[in-house]
N, C-alpha and C positions, 0 to 999 in steps of 0.2 A: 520795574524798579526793584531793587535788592533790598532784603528785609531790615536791614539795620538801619537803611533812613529812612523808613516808614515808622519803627517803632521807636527812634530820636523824635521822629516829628511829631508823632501822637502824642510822646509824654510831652513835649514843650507846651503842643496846643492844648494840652487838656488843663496841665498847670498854672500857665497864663493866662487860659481864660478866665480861673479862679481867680487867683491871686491879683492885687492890681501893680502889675508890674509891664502891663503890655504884651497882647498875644502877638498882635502885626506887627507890633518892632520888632520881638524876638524872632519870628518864622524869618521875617527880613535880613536879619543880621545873621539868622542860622544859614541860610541860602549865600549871603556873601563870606563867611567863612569857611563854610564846607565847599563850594562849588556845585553844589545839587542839583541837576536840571528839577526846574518847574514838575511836580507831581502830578500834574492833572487833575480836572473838576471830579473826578470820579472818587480820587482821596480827599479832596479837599469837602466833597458833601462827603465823604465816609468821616473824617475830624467831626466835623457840623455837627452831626448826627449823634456820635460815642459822645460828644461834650453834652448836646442837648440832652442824653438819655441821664446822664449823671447829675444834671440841676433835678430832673425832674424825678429823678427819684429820692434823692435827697431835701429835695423843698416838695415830696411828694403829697404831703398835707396841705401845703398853700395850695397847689396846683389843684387838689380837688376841690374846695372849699371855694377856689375861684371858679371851675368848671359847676360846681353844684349851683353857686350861686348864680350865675349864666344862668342855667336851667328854670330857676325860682323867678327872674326876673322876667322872663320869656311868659311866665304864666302871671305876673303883675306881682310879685312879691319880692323884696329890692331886701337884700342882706350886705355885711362885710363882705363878702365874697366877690359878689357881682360890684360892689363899688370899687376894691381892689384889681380888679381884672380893670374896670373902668379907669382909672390912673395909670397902667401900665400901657394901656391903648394909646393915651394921650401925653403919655412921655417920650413915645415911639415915633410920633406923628413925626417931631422936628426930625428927626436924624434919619428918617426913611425919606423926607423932600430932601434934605441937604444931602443925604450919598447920592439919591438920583440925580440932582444938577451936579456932583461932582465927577460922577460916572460918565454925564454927558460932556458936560463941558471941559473938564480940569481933567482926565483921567490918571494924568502921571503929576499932577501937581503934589506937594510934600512930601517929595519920596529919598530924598538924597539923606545919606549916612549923618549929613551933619544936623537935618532936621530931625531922625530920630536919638541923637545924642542931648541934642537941647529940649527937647520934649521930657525925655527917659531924666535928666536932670531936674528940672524947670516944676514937670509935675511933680516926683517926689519931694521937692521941696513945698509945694502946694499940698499936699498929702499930710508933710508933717504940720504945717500950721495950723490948716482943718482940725488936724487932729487933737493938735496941744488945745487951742483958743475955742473948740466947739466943744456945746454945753454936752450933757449927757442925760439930758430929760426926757427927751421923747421916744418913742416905739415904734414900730411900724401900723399901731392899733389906732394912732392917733395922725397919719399922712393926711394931708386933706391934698386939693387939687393944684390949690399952688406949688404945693411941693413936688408935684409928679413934675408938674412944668418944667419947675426950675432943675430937676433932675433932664428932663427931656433935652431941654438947652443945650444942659453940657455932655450930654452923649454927644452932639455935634460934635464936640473938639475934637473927640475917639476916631473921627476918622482922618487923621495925625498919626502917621506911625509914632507908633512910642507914647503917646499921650495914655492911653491904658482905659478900656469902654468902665472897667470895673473901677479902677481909680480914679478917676476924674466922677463916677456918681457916687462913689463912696464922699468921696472928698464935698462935694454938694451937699450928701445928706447931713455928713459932721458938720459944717456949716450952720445946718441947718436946726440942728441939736439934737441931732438922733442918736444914739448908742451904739458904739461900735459896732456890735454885734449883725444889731438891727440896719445899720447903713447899707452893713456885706449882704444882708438879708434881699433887701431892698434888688440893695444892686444886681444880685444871681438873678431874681425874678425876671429883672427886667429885659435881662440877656434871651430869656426866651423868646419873645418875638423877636428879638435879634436874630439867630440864631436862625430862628425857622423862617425866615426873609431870604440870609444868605444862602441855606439849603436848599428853598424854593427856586434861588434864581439860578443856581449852578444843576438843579434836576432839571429845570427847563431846557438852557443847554444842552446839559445834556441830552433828552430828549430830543432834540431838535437834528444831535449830532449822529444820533444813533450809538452812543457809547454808554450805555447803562446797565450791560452786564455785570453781576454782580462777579468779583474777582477776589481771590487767597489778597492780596494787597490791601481792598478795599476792608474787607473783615478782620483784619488784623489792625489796620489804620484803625477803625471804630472802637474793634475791644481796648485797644490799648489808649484812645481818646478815653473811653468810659471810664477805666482802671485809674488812671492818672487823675484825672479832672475829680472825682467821687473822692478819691484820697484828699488831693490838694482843699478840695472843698470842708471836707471833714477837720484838715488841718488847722485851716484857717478861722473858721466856724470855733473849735475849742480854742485857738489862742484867743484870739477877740471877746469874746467871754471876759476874759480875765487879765487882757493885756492891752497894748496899744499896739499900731500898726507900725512902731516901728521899725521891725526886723524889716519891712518891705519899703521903706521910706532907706534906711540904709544901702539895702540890694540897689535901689532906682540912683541914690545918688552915687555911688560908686562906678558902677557900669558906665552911666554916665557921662561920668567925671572921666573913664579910662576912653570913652568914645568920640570926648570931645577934645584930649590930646589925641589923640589917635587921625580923629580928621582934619587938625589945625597943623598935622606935620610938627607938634611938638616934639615928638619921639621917633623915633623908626616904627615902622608899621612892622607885628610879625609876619615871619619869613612866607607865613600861608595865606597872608590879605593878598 
């Protein structure tokens, strides 16, 4: 595969993953207007992996603090840490059975242009009401286990192109009256057993297939997943701080809005769809 849409497709997947604007509608819509053959699982766990290395170096203090506290628990001593990792398990649960029944049974089910247009629409507009009408009181210090749930839930939707894994749980946590900040926080974490799920199942394959040499493509795909994804993340992390999510409630309704004249045949499609 030729270096320019390997290093197109790392920056999109590293900055969608951040951002909640949808990785799998984008990679989707980037494949129907480029015309790209399919990359193979060998870039797609090289993506996985350059994104996973940038949550965790960046939320590299949760990660330990949950990893320590593991540790502390194992010997009967139960911290924030270990209860934190403990809600991120149990957020995970729903959307790890529901991709599996969708894998099995549904595999091509919501995949057409105009379901990621109404999603890309639909949730941004869900994004900005979360975000206007949710309180700004609580922290990530204070999640208890309902709230992992009710996070867990709505990762299901995420597997919706366009619906966005980080937006639709951001959107949950504002709801729920967490701090911007703190929602985005949330949500990266939770990506991590996402993340290391999808990696897992495409090394499997891969192994199976005998395709796991490491390759100039696959190394590049990851550097430039990490490069992008650590940016985006940093980005986002300081507006949130101090701003609202609307820059990315704009982006979603836009796109959208150009996606869904685009598939109802309002307009002439450009000359390259």
């Amino acid at each position: 595969m030729p270096h320019l849409p390997i290093v197109v497709l790392a920056v999109v997947h590293g900055v969608t993953e951040s951002w909640p604007v949808s990785q799998w509608g984008h990679i989707r819509l980037l494949a129907i207007l480029t015309g790209w053959k399919d990359q193979g699982l060998l870039i797609d766990m090289a993506l996985e992996v350059g994104t996973l290395g940038a949550v965790c170096l960046y939320f590299g203090r949760d990660i330990w603090a949950m990893l320590a506290g593991l540790g502390r628990a194992m010997k009967g001593r139960r911290d924030r840490g270990a209860t934190l990792a403990g809600y991120l398990a149990a957020a995970t649960i729903p959307v790890f059975v529901a991709g599996f029944v969708f894998d099995h049974f549904y595999p091509n089910a919501f995949r057409g242009l105009i379901v990621i247009a109404w999603t890309m629409f639909g949730f941004g507009i869900v994004l900005y009401l979360a975000d206007k009408f949710g309180m700004t009181l609580r922290r990530i210090e204070h999640l208890r286990a309902a709230d992992a749930v009710v996070n867990g839930i709505a990762q299901v939707l995420a597997l919706i192109p366009g619906t966005s894994r980080s937006g639709i749980t951001m959107s949950a946590a504002r709801i729920l009256g967490f701090e911007r900040a703190d929602s985005a926080r949330f949500s990266m974490l939770l990506c991590v057993p996402w993340i290391v799920q999808a990696a897992a199942v495409d090394g499997y394959h891969l192994l199976r297939s005998g395709g796991v040499d490491l390759t100039t493509d696959a190394m590049i795909a990851a550097g430039c997943a990490f490069v992008s994804a650590f940016i985006a993340l940093a980005m986002m992390m300081a507006w949130l701080r101090r701003a609202t999510f609307a820059p990315f409630v704009f982006y979603r309704i836009v796109v959208g809005g150009l996606l869904l004249i685009i598939a109802y045949d309002l307009v002439p499609p450009p000359p390259w769809w």
